[in-house]
C-alpha positions as CSV (number, residue, x, y, z in Angstrom):
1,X,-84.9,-62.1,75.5
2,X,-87.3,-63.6,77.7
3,X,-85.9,-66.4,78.2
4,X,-82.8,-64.4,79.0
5,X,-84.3,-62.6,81.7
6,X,-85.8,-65.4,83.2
7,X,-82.1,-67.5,83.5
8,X,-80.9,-63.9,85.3
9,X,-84.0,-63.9,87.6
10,X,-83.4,-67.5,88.7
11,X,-79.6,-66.9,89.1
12,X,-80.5,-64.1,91.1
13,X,-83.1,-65.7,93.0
14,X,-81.0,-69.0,94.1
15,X,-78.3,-66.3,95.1
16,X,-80.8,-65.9,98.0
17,X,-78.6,-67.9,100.4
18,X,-75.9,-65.4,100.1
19,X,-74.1,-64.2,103.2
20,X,-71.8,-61.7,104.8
21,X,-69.4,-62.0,107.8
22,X,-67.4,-59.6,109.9
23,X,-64.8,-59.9,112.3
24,X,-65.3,-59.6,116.8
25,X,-61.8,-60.1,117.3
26,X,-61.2,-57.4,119.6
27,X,-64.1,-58.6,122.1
28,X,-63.9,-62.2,123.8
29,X,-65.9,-64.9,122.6
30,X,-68.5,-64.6,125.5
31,X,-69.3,-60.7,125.2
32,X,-69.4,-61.8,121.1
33,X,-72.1,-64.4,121.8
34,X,-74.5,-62.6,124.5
35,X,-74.3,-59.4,121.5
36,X,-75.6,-61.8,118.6
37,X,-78.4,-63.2,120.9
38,X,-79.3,-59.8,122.2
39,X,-79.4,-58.1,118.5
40,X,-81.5,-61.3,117.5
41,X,-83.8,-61.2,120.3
42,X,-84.5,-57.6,120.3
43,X,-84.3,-56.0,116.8
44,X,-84.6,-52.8,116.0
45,X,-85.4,-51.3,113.0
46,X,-86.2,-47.7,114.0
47,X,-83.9,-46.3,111.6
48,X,-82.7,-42.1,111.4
49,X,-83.8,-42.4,107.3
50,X,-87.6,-43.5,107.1
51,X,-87.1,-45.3,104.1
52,X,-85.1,-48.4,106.2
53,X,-88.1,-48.3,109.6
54,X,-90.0,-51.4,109.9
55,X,-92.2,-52.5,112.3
56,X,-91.5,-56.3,113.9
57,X,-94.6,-58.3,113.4
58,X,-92.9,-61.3,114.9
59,X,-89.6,-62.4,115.8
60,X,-88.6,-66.4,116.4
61,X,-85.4,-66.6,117.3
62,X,-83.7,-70.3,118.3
63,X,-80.2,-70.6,120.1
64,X,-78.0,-73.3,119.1
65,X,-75.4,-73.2,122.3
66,X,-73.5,-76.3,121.2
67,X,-73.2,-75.0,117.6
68,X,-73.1,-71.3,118.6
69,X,-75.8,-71.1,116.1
70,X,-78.9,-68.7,115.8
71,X,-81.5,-68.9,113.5
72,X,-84.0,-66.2,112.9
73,X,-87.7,-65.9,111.3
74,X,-88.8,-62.4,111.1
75,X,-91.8,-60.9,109.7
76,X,-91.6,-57.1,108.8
77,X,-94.2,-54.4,107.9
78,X,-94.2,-50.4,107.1
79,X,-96.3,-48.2,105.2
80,X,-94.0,-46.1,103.2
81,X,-94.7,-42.6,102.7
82,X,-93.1,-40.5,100.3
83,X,-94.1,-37.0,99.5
84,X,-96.2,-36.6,96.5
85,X,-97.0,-40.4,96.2
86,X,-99.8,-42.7,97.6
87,X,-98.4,-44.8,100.4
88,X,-97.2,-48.3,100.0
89,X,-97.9,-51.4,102.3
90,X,-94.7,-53.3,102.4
91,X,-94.5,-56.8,104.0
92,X,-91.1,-58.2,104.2
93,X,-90.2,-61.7,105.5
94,X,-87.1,-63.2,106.8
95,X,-85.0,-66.4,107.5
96,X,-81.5,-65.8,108.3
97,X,-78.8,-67.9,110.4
98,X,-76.3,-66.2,112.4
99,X,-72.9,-68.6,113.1
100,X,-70.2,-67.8,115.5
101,X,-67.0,-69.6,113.6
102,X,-64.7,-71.8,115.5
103,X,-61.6,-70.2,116.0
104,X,-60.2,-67.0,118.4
105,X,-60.6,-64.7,115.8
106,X,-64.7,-64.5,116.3
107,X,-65.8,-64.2,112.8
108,X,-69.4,-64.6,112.2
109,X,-71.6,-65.4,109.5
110,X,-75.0,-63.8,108.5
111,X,-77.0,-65.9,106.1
112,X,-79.8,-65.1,104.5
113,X,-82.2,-68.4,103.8
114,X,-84.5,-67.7,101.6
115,X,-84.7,-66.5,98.6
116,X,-84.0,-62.4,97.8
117,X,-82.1,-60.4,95.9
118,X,-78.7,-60.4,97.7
119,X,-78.3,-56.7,97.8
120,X,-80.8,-56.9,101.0
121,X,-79.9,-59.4,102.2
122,X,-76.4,-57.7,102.2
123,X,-78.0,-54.4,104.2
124,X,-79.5,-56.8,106.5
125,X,-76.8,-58.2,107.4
126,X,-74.7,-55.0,108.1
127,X,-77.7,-54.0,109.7
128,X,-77.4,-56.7,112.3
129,X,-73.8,-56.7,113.1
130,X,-74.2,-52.8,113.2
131,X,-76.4,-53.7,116.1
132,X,-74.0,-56.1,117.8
133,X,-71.2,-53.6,117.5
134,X,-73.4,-51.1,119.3
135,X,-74.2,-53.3,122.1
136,X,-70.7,-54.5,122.3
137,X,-69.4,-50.9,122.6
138,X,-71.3,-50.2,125.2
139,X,-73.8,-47.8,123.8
140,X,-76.6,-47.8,125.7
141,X,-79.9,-49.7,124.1
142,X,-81.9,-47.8,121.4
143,X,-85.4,-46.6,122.8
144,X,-87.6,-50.2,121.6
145,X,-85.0,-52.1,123.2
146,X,-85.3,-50.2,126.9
147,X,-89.0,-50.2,126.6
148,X,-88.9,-53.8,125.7
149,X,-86.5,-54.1,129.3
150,X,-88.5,-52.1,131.1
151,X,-91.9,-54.5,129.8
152,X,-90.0,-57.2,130.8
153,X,-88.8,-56.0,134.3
154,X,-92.8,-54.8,134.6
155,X,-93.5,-58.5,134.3
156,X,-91.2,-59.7,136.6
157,X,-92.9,-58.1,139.3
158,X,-95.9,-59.2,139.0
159,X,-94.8,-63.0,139.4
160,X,-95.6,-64.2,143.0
């Protein structure tokens, strides 16, 4: 029995690298791009049901141009709080890669890794390209990313 666990835990584990991909074919190739960077750059996990909000603790993104590649290290954190139970401390860590496919039909690629059960990476996955989507249709920026504009604009000014 233990032993059988332990084979569905590993199989589970390696599964890890898992990915999903969806389909931009209605935007051009350039719009697709500037949306993957943008969701990668700026994340936001300020979600309407409180058991998906996270707090970004750091973000690395690095943009592969020539491979139209993006890889992503993200650490997470929350303190859950559901009624009638002490709070949990959750830390959740990240590696993902994010590949815009050759071709005209602008597929992309979410893949997770690192190791995790590939249910979340799953949800993270949709929860990035639900991003994209929402930048590519025009949707103005969620509150984070305007106050992470406006920091940067802030900045700006102040160079000489």
């Amino acid at each position: 029995m233990i032993i059988r666990f332990s084979v569905l835990l590993a199989a589970t584990l390696a599964l890890g690298a898992c990915g999903v991909e969806a389909d931009f074919s209605e935007h051009q190739t350039y719009q697709v791009w500037r949306a993957l960077q943008a969701a990668a750059e700026h994340p936001d996990y300020d979600h309407q049901d409180y058991t998906k909000r996270w707090t970004v603790m750091e973000n690395i993104v690095h943009v592969d141009e020539a491979d139209r590649r993006i890889d992503i290290e993200r650490r997470l954190e929350r303190v859950l709080r559901r009624p009638r139970t002490q709070s949990l401390h959750q830390n959740e860590t990240w590696h993902f890669q994010v590949h815009l496919l050759p071709g005209p039909e602008n597929r992309v690629r979410f893949k997770n890794m690192a190791p995790a059960v590939p249910t979340h990476s799953q949800f993270e996955g949709e929860r990035y390209f639900a991003e994209v989507r929402r930048l590519l249709s025009g949707l103005p920026p969620s509150q984070s990313l305007q106050e992470s504009a406006q920091d940067s604009d802030a900045d700006a000014d102040q160079i000489p």
